[in-house]
N, C-alpha and C positions, 0 to 999 in steps of 0.2 A: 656421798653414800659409801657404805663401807661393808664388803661382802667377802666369804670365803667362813670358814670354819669360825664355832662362836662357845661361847661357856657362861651360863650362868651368869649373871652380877652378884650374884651374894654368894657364890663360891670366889667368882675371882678376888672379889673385896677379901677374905679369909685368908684365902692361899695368897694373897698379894702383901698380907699381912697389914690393909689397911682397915679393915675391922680387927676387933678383938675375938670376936664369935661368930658361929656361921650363923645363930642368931637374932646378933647385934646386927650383922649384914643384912638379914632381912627383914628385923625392925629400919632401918636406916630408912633400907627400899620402899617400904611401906610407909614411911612418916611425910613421903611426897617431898623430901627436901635432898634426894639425891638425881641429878641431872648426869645422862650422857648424851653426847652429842647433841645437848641442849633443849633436848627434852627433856621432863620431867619422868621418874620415873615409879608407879605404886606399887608395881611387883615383882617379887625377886626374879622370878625367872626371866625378865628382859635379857634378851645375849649382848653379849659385849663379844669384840672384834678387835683384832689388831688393827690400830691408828684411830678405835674409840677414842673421843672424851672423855671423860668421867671427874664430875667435882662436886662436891656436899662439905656441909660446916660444919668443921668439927671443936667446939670450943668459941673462944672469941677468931679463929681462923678458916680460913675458906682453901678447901685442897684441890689444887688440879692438878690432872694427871693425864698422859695422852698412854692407851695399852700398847706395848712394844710387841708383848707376846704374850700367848695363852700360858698360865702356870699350871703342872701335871698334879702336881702335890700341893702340901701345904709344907714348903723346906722354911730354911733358915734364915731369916731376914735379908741377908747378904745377897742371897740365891732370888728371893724374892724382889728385893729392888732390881732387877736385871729385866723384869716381867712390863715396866712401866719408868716412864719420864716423868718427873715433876715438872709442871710448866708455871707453878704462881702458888704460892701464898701470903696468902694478904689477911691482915687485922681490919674487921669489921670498922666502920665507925661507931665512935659510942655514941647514941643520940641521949 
């Protein structure tokens, strides 16, 4: 369980610069195919935590990511990978 200060998921996905839009982050949210800490999740405003999960498909690829830290803004991609660790992506199988 992972407690202390939390932000949005479809803000963090934005300023994390792992959406494109802060809309596209709440469609995501909403499509039921975004999972933190292995829950599924339908509504953007679920909070995410430093040492979250957070993985959804994007393409023929599957992103995980564990949150390092809360992002204040939405800065510059550089600034934003420092917010979060990639832990796996992996290519679907084709059935």
């Amino acid at each position: 369980m992972v407690y202390g200060p939390g932000l949005r998921i479809d803000k963090f996905l934005w300023f994390a610069r792992l959406a494109q839009s802060r809309s596209s982050a709440q469609s995501l949210c909403e499509s039921r195919r975004l999972r933190l800490d292995g829950r599924v999740i339908d509504r953007p405003s679920a909070l995410v935590r430093p040492g979250s999960v957070v993985s959804f498909p994007r393409g023929d690829d599957i992103v995980v990511v564990r949150v390092e830290g809360l992002p204040h803004r939405r800065g510059p991609f550089t600034e934003a990978q420092e917010h979060y660790t990639s832990l796996m992506t992996q290519r679907m199988a084709a059935c």
